[in-house]
Backbone of each chain as ProteinMPNN parsed JSONL, in Angstrom:
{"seq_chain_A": "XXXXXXXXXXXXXXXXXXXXXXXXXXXXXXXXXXXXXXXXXXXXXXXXXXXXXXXXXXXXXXXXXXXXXXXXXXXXXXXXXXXXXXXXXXXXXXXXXXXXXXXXXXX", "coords_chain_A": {"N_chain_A": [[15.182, -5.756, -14.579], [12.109, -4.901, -13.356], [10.28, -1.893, -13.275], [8.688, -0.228, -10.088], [5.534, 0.533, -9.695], [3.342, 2.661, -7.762], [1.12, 2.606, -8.303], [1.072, 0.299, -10.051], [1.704, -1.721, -7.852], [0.12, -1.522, -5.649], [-2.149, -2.031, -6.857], [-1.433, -5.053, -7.877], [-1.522, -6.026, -4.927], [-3.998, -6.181, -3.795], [-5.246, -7.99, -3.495], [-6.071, -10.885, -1.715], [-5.463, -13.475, -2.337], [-2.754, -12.605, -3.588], [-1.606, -11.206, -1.612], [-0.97, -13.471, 0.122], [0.782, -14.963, -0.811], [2.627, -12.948, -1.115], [3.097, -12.807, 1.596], [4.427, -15.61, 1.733], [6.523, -15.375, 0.661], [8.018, -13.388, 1.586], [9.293, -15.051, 3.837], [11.206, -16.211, 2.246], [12.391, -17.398, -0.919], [10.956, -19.261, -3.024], [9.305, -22.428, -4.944], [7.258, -22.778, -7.926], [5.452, -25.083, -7.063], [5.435, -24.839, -4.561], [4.249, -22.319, -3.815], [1.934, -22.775, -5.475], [0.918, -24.765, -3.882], [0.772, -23.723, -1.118], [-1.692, -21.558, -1.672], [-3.673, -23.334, -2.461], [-4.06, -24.125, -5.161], [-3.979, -24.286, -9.082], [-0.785, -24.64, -10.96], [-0.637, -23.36, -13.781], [-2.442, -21.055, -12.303], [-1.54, -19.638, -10.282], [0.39, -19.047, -11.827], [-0.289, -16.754, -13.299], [-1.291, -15.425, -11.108], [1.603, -14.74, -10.164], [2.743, -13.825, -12.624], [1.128, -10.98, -12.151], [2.529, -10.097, -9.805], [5.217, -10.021, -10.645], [5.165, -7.997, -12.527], [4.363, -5.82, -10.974], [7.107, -5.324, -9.902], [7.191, -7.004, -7.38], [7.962, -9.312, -7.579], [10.535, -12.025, -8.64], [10.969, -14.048, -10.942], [12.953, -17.254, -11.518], [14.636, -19.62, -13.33], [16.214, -22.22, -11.488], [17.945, -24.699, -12.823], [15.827, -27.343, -13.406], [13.636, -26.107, -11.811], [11.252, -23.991, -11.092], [11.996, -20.519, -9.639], [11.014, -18.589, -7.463], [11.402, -15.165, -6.206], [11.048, -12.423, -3.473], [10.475, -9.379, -4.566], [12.2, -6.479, -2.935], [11.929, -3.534, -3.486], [9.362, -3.165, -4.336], [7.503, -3.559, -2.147], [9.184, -1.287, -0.57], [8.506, 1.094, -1.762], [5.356, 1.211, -1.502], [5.722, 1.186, 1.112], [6.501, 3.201, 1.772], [5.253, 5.485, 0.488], [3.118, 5.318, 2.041], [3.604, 5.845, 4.813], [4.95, 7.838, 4.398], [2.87, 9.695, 3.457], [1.402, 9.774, 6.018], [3.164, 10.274, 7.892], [2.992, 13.358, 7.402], [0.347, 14.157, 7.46], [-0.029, 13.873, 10.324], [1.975, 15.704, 10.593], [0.354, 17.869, 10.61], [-1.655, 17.707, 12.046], [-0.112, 17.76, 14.579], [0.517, 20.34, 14.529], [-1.936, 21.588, 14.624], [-3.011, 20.979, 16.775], [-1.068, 22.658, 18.878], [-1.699, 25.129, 17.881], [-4.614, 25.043, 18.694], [-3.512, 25.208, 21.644], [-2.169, 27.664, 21.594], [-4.04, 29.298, 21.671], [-5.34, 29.246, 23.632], [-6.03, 30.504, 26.653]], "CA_chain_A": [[14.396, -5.489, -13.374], [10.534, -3.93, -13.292], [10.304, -0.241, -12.248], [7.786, -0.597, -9.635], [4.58, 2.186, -9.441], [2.335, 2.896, -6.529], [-0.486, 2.082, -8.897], [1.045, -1.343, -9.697], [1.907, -2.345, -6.697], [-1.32, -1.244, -5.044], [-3.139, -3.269, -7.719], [-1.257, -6.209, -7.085], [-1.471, -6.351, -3.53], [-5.57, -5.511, -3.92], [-6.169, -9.333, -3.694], [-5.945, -11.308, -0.727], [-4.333, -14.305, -2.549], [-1.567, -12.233, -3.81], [-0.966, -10.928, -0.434], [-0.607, -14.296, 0.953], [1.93, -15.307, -1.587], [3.985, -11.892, -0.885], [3.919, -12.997, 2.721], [5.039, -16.651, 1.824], [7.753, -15.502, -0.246], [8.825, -12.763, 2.496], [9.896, -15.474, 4.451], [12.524, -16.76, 1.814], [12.327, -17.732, -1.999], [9.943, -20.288, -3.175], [9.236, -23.003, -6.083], [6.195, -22.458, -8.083], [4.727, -26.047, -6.618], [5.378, -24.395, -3.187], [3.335, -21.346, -3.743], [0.631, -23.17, -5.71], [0.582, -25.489, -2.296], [0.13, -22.087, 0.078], [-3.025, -21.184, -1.932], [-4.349, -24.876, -2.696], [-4.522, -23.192, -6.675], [-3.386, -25.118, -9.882], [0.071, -24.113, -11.325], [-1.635, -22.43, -14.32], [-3.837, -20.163, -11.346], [-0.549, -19.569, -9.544], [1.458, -18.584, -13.114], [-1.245, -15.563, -13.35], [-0.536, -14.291, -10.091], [3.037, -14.24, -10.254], [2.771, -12.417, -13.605], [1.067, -9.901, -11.548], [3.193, -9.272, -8.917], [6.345, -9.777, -11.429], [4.75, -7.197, -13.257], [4.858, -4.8, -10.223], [8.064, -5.381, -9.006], [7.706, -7.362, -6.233], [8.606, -10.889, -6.945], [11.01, -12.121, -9.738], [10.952, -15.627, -11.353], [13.962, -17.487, -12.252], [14.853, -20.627, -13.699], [17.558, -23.078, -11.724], [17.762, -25.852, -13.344], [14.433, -27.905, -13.847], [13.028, -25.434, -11.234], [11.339, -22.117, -11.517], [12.222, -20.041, -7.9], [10.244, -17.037, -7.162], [11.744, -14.764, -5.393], [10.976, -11.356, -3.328], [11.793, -8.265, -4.566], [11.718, -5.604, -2.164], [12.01, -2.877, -4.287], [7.772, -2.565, -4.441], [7.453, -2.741, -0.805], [9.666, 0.049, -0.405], [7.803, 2.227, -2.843], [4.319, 1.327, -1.227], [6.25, 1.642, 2.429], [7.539, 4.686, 1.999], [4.091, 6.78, -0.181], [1.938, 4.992, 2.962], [4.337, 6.35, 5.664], [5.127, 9.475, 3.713], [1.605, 10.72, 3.799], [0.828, 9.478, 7.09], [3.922, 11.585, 8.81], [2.382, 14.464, 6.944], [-1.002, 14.191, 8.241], [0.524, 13.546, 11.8], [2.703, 16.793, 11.049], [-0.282, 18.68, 10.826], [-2.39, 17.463, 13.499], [0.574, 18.117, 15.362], [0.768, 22.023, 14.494], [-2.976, 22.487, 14.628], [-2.688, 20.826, 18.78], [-0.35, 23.586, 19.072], [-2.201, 26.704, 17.409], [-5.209, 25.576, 19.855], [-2.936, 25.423, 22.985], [-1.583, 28.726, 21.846], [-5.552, 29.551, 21.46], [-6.322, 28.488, 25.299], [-6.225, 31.928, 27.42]], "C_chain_A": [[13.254, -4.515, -13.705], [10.849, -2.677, -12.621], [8.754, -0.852, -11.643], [6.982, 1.19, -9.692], [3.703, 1.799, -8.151], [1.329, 1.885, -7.433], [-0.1, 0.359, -9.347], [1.408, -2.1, -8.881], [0.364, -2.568, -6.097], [-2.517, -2.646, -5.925], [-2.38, -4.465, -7.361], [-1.611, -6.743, -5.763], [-3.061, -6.108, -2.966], [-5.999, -6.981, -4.313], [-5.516, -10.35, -2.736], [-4.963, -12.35, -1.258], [-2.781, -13.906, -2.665], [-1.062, -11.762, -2.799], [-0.599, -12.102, 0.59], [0.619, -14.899, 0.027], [3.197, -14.662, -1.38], [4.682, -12.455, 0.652], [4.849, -14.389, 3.201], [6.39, -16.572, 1.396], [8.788, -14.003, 0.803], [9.551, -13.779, 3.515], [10.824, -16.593, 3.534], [12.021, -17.259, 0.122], [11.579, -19.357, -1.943], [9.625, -21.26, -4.592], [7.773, -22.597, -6.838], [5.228, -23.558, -7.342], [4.729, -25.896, -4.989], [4.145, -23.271, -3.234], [2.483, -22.267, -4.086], [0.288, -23.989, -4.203], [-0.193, -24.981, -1.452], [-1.117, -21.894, -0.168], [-3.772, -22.096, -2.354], [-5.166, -24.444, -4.13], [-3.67, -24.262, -7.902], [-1.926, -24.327, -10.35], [-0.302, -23.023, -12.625], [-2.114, -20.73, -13.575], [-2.478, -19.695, -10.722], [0.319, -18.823, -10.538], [0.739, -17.103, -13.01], [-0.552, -14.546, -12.036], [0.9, -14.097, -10.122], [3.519, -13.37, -11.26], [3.07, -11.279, -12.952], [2.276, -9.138, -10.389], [4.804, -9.382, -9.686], [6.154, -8.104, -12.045], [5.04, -5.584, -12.622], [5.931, -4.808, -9.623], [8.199, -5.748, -7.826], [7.803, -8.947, -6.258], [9.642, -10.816, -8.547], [11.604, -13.682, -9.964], [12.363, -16.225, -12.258], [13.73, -18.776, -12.614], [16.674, -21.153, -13.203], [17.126, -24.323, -11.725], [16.645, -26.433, -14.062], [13.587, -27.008, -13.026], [12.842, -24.139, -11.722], [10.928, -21.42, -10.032], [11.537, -18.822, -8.257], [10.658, -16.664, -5.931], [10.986, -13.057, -5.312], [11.658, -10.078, -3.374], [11.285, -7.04, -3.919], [11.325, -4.352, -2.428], [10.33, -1.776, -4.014], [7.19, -2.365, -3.016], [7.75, -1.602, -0.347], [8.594, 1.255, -0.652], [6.282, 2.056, -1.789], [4.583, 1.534, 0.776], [5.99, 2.967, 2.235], [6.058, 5.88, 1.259], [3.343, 6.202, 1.319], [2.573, 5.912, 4.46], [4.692, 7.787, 5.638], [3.597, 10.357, 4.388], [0.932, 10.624, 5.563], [1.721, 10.736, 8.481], [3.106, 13.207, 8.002], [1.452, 14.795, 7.682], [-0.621, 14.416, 9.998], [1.171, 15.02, 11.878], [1.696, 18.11, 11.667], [-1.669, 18.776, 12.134], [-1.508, 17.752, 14.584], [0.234, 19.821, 15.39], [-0.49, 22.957, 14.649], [-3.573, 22.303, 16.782], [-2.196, 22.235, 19.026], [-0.558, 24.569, 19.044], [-3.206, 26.193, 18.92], [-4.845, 25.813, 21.04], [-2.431, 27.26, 22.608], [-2.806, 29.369, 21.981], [-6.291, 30.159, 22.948], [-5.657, 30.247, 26.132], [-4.67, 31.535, 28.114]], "O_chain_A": [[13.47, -3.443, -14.271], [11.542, -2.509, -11.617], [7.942, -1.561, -12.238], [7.432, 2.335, -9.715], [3.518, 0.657, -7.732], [0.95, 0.735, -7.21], [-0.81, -0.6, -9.048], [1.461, -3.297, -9.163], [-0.322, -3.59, -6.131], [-3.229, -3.605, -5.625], [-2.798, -4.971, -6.32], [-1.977, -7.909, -5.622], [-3.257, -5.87, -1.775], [-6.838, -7.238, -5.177], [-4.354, -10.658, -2.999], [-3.799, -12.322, -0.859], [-1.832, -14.493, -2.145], [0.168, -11.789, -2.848], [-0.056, -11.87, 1.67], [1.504, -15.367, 0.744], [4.329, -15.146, -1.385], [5.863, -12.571, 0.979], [5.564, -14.539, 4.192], [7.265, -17.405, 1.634], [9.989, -13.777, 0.653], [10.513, -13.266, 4.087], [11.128, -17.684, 4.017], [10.824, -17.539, 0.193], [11.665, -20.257, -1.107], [9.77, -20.526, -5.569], [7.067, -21.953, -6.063], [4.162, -23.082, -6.952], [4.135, -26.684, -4.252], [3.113, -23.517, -2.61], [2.023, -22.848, -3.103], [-0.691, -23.639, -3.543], [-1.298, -25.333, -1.037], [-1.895, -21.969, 0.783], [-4.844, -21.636, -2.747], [-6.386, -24.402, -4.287], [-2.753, -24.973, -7.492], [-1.982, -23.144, -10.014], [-0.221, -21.824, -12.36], [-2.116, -19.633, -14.133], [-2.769, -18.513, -10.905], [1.015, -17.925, -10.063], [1.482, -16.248, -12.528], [0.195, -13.57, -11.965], [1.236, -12.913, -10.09], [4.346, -12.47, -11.114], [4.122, -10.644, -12.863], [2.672, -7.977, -10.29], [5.637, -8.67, -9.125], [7.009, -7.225, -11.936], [5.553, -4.604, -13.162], [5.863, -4.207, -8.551], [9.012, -5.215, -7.07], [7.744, -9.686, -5.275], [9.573, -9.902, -9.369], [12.455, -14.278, -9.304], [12.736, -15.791, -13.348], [12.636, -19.234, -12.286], [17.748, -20.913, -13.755], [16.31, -24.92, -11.022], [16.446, -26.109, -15.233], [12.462, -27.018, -13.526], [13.571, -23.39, -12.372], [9.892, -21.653, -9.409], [11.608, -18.225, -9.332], [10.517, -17.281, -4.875], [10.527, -12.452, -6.28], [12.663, -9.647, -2.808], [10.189, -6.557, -4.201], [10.415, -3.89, -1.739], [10.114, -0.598, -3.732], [6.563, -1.364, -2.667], [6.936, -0.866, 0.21], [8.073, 2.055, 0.125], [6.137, 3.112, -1.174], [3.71, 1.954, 1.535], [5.074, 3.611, 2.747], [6.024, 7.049, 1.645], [2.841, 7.222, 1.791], [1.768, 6.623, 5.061], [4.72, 8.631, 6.533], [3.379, 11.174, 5.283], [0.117, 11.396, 6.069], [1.315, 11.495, 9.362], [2.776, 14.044, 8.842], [1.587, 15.66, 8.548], [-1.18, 15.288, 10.663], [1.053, 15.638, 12.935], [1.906, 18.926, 12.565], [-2.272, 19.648, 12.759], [-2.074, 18.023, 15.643], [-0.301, 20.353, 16.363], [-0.541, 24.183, 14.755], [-4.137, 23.032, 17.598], [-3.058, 23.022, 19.418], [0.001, 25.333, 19.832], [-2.901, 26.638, 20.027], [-5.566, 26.537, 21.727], [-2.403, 28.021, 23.575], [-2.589, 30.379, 22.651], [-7.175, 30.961, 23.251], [-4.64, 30.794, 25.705], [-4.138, 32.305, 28.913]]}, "seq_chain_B": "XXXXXXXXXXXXXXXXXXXXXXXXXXXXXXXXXXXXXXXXXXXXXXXXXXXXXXXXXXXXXXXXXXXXXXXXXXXXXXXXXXXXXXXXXXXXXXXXXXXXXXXXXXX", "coords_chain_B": {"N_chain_B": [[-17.725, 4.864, 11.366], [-15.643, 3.252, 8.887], [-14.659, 0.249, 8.527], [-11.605, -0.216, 7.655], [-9.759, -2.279, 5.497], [-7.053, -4.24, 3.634], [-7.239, -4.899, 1.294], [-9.146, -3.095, 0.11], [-8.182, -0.482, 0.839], [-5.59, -0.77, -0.896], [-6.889, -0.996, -3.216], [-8.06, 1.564, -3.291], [-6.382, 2.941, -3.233], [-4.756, 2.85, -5.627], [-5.315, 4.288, -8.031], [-3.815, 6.787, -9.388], [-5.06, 9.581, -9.549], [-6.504, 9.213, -7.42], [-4.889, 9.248, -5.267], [-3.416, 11.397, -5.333], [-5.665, 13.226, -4.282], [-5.771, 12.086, -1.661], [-3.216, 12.982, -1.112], [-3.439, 15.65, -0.99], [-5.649, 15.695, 1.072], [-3.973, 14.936, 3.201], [-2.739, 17.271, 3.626], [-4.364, 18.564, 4.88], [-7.894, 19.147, 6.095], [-10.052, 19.636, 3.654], [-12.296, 21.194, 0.845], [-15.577, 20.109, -0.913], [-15.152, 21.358, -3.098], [-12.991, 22.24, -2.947], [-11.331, 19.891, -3.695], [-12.036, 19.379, -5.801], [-10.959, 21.151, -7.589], [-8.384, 20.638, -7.037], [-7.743, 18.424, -9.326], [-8.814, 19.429, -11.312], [-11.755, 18.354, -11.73], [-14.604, 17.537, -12.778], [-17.119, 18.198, -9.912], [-19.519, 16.044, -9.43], [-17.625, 13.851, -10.314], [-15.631, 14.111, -8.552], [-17.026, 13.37, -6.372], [-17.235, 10.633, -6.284], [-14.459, 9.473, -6.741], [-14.397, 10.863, -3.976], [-15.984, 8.78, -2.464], [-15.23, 6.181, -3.096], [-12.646, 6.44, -1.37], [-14.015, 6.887, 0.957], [-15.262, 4.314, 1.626], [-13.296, 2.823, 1.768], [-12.072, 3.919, 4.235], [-10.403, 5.672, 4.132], [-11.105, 8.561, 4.337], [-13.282, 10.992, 5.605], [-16.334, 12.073, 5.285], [-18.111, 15.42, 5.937], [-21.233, 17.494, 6.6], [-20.643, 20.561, 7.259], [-22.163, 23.003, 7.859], [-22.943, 24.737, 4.8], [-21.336, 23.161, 3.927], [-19.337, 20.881, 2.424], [-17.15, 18.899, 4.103], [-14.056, 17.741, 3.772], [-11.861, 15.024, 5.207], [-9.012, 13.69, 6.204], [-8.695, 10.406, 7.026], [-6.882, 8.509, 8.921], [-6.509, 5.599, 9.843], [-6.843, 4.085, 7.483], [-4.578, 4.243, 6.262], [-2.667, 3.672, 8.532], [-2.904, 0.994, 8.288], [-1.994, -0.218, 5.874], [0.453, 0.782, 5.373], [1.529, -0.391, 7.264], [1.268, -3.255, 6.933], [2.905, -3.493, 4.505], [5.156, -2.467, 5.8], [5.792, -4.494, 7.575], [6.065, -6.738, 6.229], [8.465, -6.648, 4.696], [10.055, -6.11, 6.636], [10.367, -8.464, 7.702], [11.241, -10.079, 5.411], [13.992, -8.451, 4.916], [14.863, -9.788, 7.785], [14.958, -12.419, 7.295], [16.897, -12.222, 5.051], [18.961, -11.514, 6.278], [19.469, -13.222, 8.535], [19.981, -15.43, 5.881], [22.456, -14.077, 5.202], [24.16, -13.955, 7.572], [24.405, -17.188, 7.782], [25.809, -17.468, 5.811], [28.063, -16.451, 5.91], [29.12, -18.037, 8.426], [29.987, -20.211, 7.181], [31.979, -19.728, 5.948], [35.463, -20.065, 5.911]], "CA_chain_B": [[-16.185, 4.669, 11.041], [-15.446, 2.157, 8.531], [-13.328, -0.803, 9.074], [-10.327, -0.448, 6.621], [-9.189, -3.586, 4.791], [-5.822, -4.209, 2.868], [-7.694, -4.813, -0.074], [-10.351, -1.962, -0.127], [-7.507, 0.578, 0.578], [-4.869, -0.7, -1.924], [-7.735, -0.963, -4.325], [-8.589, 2.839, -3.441], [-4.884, 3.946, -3.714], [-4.53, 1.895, -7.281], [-4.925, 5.155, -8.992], [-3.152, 8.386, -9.413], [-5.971, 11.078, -8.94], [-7.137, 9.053, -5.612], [-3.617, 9.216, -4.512], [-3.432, 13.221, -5.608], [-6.293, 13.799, -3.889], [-5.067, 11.296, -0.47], [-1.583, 13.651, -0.585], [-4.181, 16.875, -0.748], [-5.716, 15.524, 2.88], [-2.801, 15.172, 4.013], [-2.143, 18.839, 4.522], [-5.275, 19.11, 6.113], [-9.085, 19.03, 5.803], [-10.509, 20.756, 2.376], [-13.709, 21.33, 0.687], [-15.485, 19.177, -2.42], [-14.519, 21.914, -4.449], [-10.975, 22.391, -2.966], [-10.593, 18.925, -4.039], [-12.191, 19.306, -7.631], [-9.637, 22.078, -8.363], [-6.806, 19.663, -7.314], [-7.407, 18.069, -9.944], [-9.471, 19.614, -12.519], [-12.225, 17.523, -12.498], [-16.129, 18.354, -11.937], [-17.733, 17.611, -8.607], [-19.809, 14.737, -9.896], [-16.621, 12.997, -10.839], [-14.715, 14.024, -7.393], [-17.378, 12.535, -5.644], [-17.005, 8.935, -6.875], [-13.347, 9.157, -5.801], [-14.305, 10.585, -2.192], [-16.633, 8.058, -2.378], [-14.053, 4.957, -2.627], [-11.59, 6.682, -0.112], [-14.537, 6.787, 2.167], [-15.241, 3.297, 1.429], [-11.936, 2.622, 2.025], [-11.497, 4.246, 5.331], [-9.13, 6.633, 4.173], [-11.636, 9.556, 4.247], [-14.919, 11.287, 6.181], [-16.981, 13.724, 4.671], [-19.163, 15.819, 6.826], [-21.573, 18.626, 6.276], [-20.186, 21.941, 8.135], [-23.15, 24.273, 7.436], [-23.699, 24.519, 3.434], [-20.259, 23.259, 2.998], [-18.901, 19.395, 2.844], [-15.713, 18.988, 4.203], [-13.219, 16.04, 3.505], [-10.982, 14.816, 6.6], [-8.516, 12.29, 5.839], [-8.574, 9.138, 7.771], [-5.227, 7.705, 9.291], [-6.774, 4.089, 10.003], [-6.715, 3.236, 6.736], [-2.512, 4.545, 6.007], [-1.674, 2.9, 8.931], [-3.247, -0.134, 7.62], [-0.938, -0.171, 4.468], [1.897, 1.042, 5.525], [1.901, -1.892, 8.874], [1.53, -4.459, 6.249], [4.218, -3.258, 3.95], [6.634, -2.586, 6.362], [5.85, -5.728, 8.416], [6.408, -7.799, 5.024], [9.402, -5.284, 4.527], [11.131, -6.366, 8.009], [10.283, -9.969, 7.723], [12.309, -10.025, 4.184], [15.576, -8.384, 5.716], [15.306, -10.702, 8.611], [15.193, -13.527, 6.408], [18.263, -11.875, 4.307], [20.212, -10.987, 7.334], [19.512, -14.731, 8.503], [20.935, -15.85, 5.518], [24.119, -13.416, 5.513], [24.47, -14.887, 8.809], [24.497, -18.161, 7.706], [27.062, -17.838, 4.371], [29.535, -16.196, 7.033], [29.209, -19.128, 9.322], [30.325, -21.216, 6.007], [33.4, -19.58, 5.327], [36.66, -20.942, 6.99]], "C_chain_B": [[-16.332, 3.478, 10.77], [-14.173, 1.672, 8.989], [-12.37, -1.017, 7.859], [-10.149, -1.933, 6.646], [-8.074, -3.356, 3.963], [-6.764, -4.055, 1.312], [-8.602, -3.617, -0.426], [-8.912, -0.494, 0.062], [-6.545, 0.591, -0.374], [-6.101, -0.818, -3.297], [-7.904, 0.953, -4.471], [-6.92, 3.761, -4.007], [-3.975, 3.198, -5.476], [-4.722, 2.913, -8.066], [-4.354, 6.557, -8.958], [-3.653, 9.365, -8.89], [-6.561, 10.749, -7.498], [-6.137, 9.657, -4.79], [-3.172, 10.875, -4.37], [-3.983, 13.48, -4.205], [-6.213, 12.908, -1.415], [-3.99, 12.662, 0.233], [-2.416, 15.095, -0.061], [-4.702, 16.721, 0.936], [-4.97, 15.802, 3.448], [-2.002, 15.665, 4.722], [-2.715, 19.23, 4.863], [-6.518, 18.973, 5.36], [-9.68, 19.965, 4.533], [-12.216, 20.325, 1.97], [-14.171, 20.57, -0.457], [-14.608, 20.249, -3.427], [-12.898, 22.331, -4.46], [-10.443, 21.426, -3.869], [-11.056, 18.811, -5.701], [-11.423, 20.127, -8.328], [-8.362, 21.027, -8.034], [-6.719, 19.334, -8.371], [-8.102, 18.297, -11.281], [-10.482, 19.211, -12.783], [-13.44, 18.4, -11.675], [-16.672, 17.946, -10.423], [-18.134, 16.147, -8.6], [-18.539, 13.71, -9.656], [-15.415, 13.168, -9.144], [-15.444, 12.951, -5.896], [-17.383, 11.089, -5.415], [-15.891, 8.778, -6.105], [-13.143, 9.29, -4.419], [-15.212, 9.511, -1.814], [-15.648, 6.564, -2.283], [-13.508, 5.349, -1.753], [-12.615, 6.671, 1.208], [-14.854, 5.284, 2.251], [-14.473, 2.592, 1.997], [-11.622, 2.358, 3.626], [-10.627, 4.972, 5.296], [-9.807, 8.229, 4.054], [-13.028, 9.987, 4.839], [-14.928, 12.243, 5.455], [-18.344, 13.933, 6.15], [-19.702, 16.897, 6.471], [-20.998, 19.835, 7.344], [-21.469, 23.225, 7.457], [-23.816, 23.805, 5.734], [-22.122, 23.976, 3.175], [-20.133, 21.527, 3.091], [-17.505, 19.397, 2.991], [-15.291, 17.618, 4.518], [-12.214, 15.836, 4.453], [-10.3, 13.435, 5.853], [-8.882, 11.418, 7.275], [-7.45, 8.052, 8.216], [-5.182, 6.1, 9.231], [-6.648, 3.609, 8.98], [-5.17, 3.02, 6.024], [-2.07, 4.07, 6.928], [-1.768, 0.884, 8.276], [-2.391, -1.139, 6.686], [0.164, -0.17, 4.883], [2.348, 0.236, 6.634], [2.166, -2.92, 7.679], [2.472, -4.043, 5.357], [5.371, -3.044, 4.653], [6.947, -3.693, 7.252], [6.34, -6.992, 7.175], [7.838, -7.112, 4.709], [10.68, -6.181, 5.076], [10.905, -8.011, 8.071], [11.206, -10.302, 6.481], [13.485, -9.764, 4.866], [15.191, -9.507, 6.639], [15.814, -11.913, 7.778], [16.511, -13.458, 5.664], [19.037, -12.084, 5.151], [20.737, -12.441, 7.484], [20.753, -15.7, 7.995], [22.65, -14.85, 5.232], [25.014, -14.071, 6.675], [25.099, -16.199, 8.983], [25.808, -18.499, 6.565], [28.253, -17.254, 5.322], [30.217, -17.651, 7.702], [30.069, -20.504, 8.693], [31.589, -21.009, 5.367], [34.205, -20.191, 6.611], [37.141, -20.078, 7.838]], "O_chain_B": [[-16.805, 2.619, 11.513], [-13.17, 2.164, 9.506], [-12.466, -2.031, 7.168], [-10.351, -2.66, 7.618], [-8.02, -2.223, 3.484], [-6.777, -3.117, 0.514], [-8.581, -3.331, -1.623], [-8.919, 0.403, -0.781], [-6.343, 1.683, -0.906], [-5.661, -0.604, -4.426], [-7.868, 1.533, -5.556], [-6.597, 4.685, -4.753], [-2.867, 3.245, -6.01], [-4.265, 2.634, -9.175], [-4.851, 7.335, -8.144], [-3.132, 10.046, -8.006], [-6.962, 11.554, -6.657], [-6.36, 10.401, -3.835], [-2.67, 11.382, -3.367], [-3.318, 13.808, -3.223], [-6.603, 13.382, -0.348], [-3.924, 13.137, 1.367], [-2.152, 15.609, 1.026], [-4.276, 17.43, 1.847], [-4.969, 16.756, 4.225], [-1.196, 15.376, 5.606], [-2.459, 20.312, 5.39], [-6.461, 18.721, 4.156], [-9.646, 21.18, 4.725], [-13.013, 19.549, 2.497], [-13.244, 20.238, -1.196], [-13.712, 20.0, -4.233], [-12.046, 22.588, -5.31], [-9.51, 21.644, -4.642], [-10.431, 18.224, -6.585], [-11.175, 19.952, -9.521], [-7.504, 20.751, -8.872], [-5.68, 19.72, -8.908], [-8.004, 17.507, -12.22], [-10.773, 19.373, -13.968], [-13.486, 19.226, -10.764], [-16.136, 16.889, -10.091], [-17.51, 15.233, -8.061], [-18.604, 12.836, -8.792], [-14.57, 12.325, -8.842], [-14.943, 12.269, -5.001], [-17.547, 10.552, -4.319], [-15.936, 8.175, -5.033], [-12.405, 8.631, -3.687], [-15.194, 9.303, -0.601], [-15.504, 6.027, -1.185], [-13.723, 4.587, -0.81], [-12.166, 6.483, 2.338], [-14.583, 4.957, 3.407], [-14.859, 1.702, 2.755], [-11.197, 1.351, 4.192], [-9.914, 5.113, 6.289], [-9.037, 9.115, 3.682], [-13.97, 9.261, 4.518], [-14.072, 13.025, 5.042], [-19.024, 13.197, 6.866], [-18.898, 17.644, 5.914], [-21.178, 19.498, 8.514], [-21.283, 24.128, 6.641], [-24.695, 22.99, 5.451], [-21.627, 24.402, 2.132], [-20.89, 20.949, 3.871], [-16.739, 19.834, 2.132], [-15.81, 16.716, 5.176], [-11.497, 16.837, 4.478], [-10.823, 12.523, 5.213], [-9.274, 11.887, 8.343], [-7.331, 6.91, 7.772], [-4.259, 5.423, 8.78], [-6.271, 2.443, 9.093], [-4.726, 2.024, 5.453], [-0.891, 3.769, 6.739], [-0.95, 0.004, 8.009], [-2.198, -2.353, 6.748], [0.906, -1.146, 4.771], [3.547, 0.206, 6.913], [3.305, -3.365, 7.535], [3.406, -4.709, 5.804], [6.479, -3.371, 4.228], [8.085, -3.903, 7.672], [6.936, -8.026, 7.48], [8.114, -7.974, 3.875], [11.671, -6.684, 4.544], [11.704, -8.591, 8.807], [12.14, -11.014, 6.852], [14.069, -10.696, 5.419], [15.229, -10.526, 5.95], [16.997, -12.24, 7.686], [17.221, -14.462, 5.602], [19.943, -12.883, 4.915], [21.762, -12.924, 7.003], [21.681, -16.297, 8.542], [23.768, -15.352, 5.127], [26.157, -14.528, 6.66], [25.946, -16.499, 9.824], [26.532, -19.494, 6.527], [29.358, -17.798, 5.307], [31.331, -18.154, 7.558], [30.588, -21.438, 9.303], [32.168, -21.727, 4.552], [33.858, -20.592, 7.722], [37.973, -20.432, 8.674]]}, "name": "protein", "num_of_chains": 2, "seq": "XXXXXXXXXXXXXXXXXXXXXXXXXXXXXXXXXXXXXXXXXXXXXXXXXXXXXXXXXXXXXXXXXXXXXXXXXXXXXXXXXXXXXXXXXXXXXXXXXXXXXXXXXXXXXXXXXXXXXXXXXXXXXXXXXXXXXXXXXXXXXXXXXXXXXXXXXXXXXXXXXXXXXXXXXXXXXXXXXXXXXXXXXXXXXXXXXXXXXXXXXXXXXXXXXXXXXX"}
């Protein structure tokens, strides 16, 4: 299994195709002749991107049988959940506490 | 006020020192040179990076007298962090789904 990073996630997901692939494959595991379908891309053009987002930890390519399944791994969501959400309650904490100094401010 | 995009903000958060200097907002509004001591680097070179995050939507600069001061920008973290956790919660559903369904299959 890939350790996923902010920075490769982020780069993955920094291209519209690959974000339509993540959201095809959020709704359940997929063949490669399914994805290439989604983005009307050759299998070749389709192998590339899945690298990529293999690469960051958020899909992972198997082999059953004569098929090769791509599946989602949540793993890189998490990670780009959780730094986007992180900093955002932060920011929010402090806009909260600086409301507060000016009400304590107000006569 | 720019219009954040998935791609223009995961492109801006694709590297480390953006992302430094993102977490630095975070705890509140600072100065170019607050943010060139974050990270060591010269002005020149900090500007480029507030320059993508403003790009982005994840950052205003404004003059305050002789000073420039850097404001983060929330529109572009909720941005990110909606589409990751909306791709997130569409995955579990889909899992749960099938959990749902391999129950239904036992005797």
């Amino acid at each position: 299994m890939v350790k996923s990073t902010v920075d490769g996630v982020a780069h993955a997901i920094a291209s519209a195709p690959r974000r339509r692939l993540v959201g095809r494959l959020a709704e359940g595991p997929a063949t490669m002749s399914e994805l290439a379908e989604v983005l009307g891309i050759t299998l070749p053009a389709i192998d590339k991107h899945v690298r990529v987002l293999e690469a960051a930890g958020l899909a992972r390519k198997r082999r059953v049988g004569r098929q090769a399944i791509v599946t989602l791994e949540a793993g890189g969501l998490d990670l780009l959940a959780d730094w986007a959400t992180g900093m955002r309650a932060m920011w929010r904490a402090r806009l909260s506490d600086f409301a507060d100094h000016l009400q304590e401010e107000q006569p």
